[in-house]
C-alpha positions as CSV (number, residue, x, y, z in Angstrom):
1,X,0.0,0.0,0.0
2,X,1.4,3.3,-1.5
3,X,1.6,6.3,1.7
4,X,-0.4,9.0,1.1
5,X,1.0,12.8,1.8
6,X,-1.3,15.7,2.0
7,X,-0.2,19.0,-0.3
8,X,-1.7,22.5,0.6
9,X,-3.9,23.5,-2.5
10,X,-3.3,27.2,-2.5
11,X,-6.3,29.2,-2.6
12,X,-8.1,31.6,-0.2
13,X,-10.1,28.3,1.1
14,X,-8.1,25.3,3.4
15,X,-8.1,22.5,0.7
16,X,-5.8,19.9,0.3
17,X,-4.8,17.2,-2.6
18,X,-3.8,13.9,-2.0
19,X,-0.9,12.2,-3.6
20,X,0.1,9.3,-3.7
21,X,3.4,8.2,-4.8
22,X,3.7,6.1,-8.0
23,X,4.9,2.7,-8.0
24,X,5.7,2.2,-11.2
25,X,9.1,1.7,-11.6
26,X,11.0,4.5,-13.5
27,X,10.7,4.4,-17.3
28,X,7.3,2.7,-17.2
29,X,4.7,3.9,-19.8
30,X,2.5,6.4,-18.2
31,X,-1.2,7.2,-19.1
32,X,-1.6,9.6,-21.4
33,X,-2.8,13.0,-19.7
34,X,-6.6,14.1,-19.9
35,X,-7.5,16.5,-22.5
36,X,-7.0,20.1,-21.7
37,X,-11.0,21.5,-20.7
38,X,-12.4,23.6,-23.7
39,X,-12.0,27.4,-23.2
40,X,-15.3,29.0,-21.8
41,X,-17.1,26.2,-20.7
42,X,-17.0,24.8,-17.2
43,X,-17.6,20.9,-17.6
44,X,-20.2,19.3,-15.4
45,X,-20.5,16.1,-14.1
46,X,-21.7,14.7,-17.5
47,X,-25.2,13.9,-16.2
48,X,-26.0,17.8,-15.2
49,X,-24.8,19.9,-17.6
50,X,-21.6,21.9,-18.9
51,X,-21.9,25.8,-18.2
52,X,-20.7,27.6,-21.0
53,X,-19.7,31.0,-19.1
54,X,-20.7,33.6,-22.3
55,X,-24.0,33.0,-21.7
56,X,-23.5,33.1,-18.2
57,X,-22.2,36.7,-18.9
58,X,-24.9,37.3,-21.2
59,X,-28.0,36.4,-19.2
60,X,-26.9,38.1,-15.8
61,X,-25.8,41.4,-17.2
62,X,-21.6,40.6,-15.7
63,X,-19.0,42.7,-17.7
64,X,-15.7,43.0,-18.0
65,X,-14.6,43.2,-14.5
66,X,-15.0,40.0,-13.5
67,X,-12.2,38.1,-14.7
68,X,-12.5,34.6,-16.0
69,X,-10.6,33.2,-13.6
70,X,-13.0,34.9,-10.8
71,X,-16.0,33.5,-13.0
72,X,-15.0,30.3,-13.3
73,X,-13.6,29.7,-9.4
74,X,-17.8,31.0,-8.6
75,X,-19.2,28.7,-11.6
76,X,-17.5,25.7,-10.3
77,X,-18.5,26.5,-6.7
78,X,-22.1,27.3,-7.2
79,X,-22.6,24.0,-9.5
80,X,-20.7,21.8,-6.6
81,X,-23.5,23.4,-4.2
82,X,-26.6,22.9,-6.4
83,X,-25.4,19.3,-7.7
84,X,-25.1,18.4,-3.9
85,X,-28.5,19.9,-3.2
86,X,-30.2,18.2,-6.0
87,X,-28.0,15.0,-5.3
88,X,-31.1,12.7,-4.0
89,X,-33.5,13.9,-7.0
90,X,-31.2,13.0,-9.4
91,X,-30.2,9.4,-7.9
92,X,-33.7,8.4,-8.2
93,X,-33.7,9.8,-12.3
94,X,-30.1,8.2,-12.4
95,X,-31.8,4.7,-11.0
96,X,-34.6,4.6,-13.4
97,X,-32.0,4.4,-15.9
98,X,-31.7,8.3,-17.1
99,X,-28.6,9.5,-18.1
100,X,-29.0,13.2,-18.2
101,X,-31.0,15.8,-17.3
102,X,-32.0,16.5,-20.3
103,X,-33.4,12.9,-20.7
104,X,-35.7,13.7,-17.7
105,X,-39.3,13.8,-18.9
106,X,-40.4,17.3,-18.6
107,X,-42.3,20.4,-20.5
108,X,-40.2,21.8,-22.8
109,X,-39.7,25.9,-23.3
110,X,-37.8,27.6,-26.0
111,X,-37.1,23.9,-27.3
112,X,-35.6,22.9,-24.3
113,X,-36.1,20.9,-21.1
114,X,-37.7,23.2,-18.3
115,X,-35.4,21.3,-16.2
116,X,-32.2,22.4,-18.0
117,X,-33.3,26.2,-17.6
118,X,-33.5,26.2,-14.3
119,X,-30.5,24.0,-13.7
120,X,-28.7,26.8,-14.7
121,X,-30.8,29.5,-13.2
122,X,-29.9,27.6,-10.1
123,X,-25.7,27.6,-11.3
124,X,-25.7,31.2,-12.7
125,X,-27.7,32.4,-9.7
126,X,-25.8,31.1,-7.2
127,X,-22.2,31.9,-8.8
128,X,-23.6,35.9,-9.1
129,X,-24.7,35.9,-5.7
130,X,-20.8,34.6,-4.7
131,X,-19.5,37.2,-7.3
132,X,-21.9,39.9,-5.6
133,X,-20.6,39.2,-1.9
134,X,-16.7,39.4,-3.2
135,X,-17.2,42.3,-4.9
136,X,-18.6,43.8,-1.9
137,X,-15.7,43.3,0.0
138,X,-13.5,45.5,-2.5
139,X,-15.1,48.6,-1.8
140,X,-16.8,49.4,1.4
141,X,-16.7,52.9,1.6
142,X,-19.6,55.0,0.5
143,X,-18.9,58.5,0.0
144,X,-21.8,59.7,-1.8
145,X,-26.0,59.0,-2.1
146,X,-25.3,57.0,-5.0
147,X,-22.7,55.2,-3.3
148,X,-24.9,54.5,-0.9
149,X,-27.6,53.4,-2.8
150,X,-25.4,50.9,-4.5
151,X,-24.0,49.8,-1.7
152,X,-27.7,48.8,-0.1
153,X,-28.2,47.1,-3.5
154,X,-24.6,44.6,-2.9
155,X,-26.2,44.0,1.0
156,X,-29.7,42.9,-0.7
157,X,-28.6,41.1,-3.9
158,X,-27.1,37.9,-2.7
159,X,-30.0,36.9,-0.9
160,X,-32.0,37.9,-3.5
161,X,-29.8,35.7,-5.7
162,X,-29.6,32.7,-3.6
163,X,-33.3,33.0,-3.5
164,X,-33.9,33.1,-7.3
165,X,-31.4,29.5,-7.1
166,X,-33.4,27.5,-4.3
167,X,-36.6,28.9,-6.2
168,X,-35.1,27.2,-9.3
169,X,-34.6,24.6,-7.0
170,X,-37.9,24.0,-5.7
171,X,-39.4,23.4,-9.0
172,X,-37.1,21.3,-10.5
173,X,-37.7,18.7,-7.7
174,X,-41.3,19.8,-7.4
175,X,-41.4,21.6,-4.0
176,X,-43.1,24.8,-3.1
177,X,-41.6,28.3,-2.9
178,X,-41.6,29.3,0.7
179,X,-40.5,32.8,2.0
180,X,-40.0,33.6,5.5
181,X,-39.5,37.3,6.7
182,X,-38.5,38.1,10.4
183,X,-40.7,41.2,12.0
């Protein structure tokens, strides 16, 4: 049994990769390496969907001063949280033999699966509200009415972001919307 020895993944997050120490012996054909990932498209877990981050840009109005890097750090993020969230619905699609999600029987908009729609209104709903709450933390300050009024706007816009995702949520598993509001 090969040891295993933890490496610090650099990021602003305490991750870690494992590695394991080949034991092939020196000169031994290797396995050819994966294919680089195609420019502008985060891949999914091949059941859920690739998001292609133009028309991320594109449907929720994000310009030039989010990098891609920046994009694609929140893309990846927000589908690891709404794959984990819709983890159980799709295990009982994956068990009846469905491959996709665009297999899953559903009404079709725009000629497309509902389902796939709000799949990503879930993704790119989530990733904004991230991009939202780190933008907010480059500028704090508020030295003018304006200033001010956009700065209420980055306090209310990730909830009202997260809310539009577990909306999106909530009908693709076919649960109600539910809003609670503390007095």
């Amino acid at each position: 049994m090969n040891p295993v020895h933890r490496l610090p993944f650099h990021s602003h997050r305490r991750h870690h990769v494992l590695y394991r120490p080949s034991s092939r012996a020196p000169g031994a054909a290797s396995t050819p390496p994966a294919p680089s990932p195609t420019p502008g498209i985060v891949e999914n877990d091949g059941w859920f969907p690739d998001v292609t981050l133009e028309e991320m840009r594109d449907a929720m109005r994000l310009d030039g001063t989010v990098t891609d890097a920046r994009l694609v750090q929140a893309v990846v993020d927000a589908i690891l949280q709404v794959n984990r969230e819709l983890a159980a619905w799709q295990g009982v699609h994956a068990a009846a033999g469905i491959t996709a999600l665009a297999d899953v029987p559903a009404t079709r908009i725009n000629r497309e699966s509902r389902l796939l729609a709000q799949y990503r209104r879930a993704v790119y709903s989530t990733a904004k509200a991230d991009l939202i709450e780190r933008y907010r933390d480059y500028d704090t300050t508020a030295s003018s009415a304006s200033d001010k009024k956009s700065m209420e706007w980055l306090d209310e816009a990730p909830g009202a972001q997260r809310r539009n995702a577990q909306w999106a949520i909530a009908d693709m598993v076919g649960r109600t919307h539910l809003t609670v509001e503390l007095i």
